[in-house]
C-alpha beads as a LAMMPS data file, in Angstrom:
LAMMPS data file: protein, C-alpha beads

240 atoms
239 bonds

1 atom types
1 bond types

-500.0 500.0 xlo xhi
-500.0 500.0 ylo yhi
-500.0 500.0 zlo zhi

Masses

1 110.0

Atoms # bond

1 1 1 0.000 0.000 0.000
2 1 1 2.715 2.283 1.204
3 1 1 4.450 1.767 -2.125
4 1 1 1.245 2.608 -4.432
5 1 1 1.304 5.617 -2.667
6 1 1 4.424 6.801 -3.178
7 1 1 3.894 6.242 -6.879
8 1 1 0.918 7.929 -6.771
9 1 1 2.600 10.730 -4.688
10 1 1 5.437 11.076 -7.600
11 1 1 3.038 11.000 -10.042
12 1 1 0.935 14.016 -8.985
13 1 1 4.230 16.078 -8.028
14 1 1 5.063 15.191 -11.860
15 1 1 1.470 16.270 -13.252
16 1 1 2.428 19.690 -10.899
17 1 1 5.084 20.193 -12.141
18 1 1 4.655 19.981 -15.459
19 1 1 1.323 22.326 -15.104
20 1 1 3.728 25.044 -13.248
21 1 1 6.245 25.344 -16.329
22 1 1 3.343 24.956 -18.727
23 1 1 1.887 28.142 -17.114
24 1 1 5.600 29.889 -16.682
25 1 1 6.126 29.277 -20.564
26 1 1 2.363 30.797 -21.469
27 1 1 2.948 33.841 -18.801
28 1 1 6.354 34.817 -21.244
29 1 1 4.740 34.533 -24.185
30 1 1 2.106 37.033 -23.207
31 1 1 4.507 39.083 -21.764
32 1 1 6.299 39.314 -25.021
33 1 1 2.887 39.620 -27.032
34 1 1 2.335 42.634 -24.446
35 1 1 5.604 44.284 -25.024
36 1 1 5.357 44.389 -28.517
37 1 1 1.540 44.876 -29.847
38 1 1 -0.307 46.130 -26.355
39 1 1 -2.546 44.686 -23.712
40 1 1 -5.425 44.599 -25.353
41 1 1 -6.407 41.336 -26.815
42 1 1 -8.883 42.700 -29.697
43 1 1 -6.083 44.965 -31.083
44 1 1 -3.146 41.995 -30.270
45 1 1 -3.605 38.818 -32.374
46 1 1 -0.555 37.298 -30.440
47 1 1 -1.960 38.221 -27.549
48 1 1 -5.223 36.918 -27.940
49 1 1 -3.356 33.792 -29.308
50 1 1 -1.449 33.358 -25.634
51 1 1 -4.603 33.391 -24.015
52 1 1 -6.215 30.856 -26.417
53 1 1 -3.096 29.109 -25.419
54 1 1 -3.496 29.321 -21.884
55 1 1 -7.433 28.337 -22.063
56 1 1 -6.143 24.934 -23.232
57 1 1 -3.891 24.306 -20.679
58 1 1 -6.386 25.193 -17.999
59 1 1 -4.229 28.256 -16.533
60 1 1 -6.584 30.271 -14.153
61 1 1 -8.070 33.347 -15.366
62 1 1 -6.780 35.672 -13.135
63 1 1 -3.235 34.428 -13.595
64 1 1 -3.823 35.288 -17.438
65 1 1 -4.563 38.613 -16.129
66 1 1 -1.445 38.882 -13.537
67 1 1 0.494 37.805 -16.725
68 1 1 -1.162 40.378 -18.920
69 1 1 -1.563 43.266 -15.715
70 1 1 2.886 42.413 -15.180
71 1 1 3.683 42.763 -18.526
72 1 1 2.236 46.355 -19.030
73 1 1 4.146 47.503 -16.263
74 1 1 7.137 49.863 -16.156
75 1 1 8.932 47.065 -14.468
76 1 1 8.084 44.585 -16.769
77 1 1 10.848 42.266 -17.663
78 1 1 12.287 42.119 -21.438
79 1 1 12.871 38.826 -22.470
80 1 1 15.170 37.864 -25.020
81 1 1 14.829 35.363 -27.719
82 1 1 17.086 33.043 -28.851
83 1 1 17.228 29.691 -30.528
84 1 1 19.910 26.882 -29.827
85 1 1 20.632 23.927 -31.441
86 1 1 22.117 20.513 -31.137
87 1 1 22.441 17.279 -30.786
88 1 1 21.397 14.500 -28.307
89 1 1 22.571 10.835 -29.369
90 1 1 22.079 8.712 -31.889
91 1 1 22.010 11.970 -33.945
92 1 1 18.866 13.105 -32.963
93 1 1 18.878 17.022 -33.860
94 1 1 17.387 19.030 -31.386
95 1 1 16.404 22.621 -31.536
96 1 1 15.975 24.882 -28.022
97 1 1 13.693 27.942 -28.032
98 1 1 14.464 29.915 -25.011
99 1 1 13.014 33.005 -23.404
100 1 1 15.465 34.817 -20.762
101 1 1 16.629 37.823 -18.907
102 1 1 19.962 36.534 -19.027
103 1 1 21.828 34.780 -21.841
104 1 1 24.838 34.094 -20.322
105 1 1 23.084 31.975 -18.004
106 1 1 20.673 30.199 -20.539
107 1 1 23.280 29.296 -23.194
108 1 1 25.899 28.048 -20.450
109 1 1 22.639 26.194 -18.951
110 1 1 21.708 24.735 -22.109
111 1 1 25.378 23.581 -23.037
112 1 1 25.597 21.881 -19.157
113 1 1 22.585 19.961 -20.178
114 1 1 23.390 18.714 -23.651
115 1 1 27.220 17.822 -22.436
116 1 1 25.867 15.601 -19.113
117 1 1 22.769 14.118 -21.712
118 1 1 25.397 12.960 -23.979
119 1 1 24.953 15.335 -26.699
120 1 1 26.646 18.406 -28.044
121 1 1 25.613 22.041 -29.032
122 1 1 26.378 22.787 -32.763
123 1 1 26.709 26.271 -34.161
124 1 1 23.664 28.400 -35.400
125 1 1 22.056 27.054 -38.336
126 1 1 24.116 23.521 -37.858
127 1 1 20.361 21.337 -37.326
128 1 1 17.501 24.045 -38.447
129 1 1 17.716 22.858 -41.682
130 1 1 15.896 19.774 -40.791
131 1 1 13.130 21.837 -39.705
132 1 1 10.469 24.079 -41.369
133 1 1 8.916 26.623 -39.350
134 1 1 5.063 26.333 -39.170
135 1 1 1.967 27.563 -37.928
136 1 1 0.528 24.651 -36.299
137 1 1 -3.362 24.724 -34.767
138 1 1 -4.687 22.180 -32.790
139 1 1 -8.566 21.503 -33.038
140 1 1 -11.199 19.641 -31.506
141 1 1 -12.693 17.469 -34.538
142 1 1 -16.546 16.880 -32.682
143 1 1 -18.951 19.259 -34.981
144 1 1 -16.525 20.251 -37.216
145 1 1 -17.099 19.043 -41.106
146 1 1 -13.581 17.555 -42.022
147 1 1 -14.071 18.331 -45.433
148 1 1 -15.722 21.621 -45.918
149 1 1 -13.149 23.247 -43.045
150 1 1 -9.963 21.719 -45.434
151 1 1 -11.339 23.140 -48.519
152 1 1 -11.951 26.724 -46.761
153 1 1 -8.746 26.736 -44.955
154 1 1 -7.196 25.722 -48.279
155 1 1 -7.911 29.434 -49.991
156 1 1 -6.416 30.399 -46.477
157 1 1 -2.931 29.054 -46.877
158 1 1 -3.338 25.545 -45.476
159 1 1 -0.540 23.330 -45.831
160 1 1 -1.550 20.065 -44.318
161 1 1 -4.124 18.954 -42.640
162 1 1 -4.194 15.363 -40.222
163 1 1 -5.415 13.886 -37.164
164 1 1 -3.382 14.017 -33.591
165 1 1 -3.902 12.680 -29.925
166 1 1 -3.276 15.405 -27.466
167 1 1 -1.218 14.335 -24.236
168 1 1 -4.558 13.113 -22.172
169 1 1 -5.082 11.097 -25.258
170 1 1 -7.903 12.770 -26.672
171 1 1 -8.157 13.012 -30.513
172 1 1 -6.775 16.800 -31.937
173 1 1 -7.263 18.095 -35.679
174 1 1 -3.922 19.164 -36.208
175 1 1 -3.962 22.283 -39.346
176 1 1 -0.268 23.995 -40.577
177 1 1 -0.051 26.577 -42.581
178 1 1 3.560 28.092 -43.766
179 1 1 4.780 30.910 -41.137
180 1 1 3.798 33.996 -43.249
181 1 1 0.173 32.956 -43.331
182 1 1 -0.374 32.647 -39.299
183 1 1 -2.244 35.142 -38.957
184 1 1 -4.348 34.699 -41.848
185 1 1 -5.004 31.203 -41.022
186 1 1 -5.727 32.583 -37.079
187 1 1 -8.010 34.560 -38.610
188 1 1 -9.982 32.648 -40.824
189 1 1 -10.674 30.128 -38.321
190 1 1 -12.137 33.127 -35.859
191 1 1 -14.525 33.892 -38.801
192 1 1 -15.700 30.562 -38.732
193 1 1 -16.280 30.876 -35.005
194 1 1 -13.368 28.048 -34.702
195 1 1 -11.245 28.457 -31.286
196 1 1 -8.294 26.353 -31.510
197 1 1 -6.688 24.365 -28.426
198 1 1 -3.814 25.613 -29.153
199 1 1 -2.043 27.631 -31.727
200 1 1 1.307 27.740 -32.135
201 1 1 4.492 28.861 -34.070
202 1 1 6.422 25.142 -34.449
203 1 1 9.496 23.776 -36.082
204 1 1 8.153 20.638 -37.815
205 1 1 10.878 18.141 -38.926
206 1 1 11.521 16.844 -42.335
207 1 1 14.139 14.289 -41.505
208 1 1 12.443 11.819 -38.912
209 1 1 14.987 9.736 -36.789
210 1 1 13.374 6.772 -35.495
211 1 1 15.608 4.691 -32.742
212 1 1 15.631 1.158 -30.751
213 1 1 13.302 1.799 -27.161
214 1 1 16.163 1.874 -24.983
215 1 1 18.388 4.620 -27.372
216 1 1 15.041 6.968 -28.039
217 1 1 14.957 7.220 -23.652
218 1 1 18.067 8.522 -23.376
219 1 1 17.098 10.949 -25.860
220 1 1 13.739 11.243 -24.330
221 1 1 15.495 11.947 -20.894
222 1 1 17.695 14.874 -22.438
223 1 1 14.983 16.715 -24.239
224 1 1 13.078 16.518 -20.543
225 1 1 15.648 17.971 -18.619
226 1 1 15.860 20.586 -21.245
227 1 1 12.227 21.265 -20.967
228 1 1 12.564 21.719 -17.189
229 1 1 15.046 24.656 -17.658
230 1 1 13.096 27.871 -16.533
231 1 1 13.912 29.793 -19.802
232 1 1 13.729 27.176 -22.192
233 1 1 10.068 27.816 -23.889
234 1 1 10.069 24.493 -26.490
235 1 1 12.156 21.888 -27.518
236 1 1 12.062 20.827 -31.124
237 1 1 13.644 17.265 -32.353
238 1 1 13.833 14.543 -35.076
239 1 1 12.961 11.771 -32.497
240 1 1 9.702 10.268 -33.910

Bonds

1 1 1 2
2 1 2 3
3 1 3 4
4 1 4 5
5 1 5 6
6 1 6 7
7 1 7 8
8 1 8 9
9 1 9 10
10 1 10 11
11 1 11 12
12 1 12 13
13 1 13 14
14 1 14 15
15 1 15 16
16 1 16 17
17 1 17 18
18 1 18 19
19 1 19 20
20 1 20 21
21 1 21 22
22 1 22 23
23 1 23 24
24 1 24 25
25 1 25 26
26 1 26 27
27 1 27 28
28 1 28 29
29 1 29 30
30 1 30 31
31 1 31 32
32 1 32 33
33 1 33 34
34 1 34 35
35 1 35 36
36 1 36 37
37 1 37 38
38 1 38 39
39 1 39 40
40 1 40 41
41 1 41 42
42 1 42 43
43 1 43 44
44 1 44 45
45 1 45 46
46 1 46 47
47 1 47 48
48 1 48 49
49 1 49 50
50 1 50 51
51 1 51 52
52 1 52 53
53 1 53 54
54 1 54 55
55 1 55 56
56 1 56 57
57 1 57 58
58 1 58 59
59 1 59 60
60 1 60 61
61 1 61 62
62 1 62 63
63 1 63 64
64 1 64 65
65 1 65 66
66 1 66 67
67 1 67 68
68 1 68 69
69 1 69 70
70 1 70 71
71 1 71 72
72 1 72 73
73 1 73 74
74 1 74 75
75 1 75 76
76 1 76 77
77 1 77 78
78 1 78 79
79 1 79 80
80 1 80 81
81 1 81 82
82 1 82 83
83 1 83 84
84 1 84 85
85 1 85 86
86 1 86 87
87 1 87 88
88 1 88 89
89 1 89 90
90 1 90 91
91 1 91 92
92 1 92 93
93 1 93 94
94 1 94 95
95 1 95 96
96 1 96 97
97 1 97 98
98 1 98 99
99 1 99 100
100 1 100 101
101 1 101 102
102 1 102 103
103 1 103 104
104 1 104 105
105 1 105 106
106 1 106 107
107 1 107 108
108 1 108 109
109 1 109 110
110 1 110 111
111 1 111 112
112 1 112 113
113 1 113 114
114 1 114 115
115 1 115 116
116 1 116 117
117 1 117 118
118 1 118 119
119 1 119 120
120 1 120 121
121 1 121 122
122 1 122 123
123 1 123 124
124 1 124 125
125 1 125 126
126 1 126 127
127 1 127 128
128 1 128 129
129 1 129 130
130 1 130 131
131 1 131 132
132 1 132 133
133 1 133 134
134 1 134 135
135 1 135 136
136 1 136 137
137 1 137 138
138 1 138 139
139 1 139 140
140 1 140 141
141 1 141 142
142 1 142 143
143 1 143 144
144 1 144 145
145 1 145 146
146 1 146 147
147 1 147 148
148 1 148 149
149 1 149 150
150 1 150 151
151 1 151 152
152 1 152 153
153 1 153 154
154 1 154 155
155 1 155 156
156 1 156 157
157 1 157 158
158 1 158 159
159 1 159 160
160 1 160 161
161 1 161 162
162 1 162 163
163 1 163 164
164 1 164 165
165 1 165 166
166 1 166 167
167 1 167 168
168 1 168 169
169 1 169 170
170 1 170 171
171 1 171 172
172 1 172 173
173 1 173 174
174 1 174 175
175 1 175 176
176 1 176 177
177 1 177 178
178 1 178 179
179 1 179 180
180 1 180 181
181 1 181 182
182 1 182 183
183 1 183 184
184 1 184 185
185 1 185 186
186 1 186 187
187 1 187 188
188 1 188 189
189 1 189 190
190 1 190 191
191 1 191 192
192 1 192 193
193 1 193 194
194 1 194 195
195 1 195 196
196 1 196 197
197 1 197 198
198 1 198 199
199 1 199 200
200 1 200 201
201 1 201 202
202 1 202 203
203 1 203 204
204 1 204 205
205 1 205 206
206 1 206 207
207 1 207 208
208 1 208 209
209 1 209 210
210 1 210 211
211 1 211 212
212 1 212 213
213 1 213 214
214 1 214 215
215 1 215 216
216 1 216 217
217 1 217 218
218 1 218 219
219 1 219 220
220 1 220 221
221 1 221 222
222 1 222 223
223 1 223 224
224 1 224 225
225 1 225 226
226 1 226 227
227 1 227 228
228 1 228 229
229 1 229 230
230 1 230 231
231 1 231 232
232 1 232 233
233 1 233 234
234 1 234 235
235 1 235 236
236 1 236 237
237 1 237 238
238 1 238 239
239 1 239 240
């Protein structure tokens, strides 16, 4: 019994913390959105994308607004954005959007975690060309018709269209569209009366590396720790 609970225990503390950088990454973005296009979420598109964001992930209302309230401030912190990239093993290429006050700190951060995972940072454009950068919405399918929304989006600069499972397992309409037609596609989907789970800018990969169980965990276990870095906002990779 004592043992059940202690996985239980771990496995909550997990789910917490998880939910805590999930709502650390959302609160930059919006303070970003904020710095650069206002507070108000009619007149912001990125801003009212953040908080489309943070509806999805469950992150409280009036943290939204603490988010939204801090970033309009006079003391409001300016983030810096930067993009790292790398490798873990097997040749997995691995791409690291951060989000920081302090770029000495996040690149010598970064470079800890790669070296002690095994993997190595490479020099700026060294792995991005395995990517392509996207606009990538996520969609609840129930009451939408499939068909008709593909051949609207289509005139809307719709790239590819598929079906997803979100991370509770529940199924996602996944919709990209190449960067420079975001906010078109953002927008056609809010004249359809469409709010997405999520909407996102995303490096997709084109070059797939697929690996034995016990080689894709370590990678697995580098990308984590990456993820659990405070300004680290995604983590792209090959892994599939």
């Amino acid at each position: 019994m004592g043992r059940i609970f202690e996985v239980r225990k771990h496995a909550m503390f997990a789910r917490w913390n998880r939910m805590a950088k999930q709502f650390h990454r959302i609160a930059k973005d919006i303070s970003i959105a904020v710095k650069s296009g206002g507070s108000d979420p009619a007149a912001n598109p990125v801003l009212r994308r953040c908080i489309q964001n943070a509806r999805a992930i469950n992150m409280p209302k009036d943290k939204v607004d603490a988010a939204i309230k801090r970033a309009s401030g006079k003391d409001a912190t300016n983030f810096q954005l930067a993009i790292y990239e790398g490798y873990a093993p097997h040749g997995v290429a691995i791409l690291v959007e951060t989000a920081t006050d302090n770029p000495t700190r996040t690149i010598g951060n970064v470079r800890h975690i790669f070296s002690k995972g095994g993997g190595h940072m490479g020099t700026s454009g060294s792995v991005s060309f395995q990517f392509n950068e996207m606009g990538v919405f996520r969609l609840k399918p129930e009451g939408l018709n499939v068909d008709d929304l593909e051949l609207y989006l289509i005139d809307h600069g719709l790239e590819e269209m598929g079906e997803s499972t979100g991370e509770s397992g529940e199924p996602q309409l996944v919709i990209r569209c190449v960067l420079p037609h975001f906010g078109i596609m953002q927008k056609a989907l809010e004249d359809r009366g469409i709010a997405p789970l999520s909407a996102e800018r995303e490096f997709v990969c084109n070059t797939p590396t697929e690996l034995l169980d016990e080689q894709a965990k370590e990678v697995l276990e580098l990308i984590d720790k990456l993820e659990q870095d405070d300004d680290v906002q995604k983590v792209f990779h090959t892994l599939v």
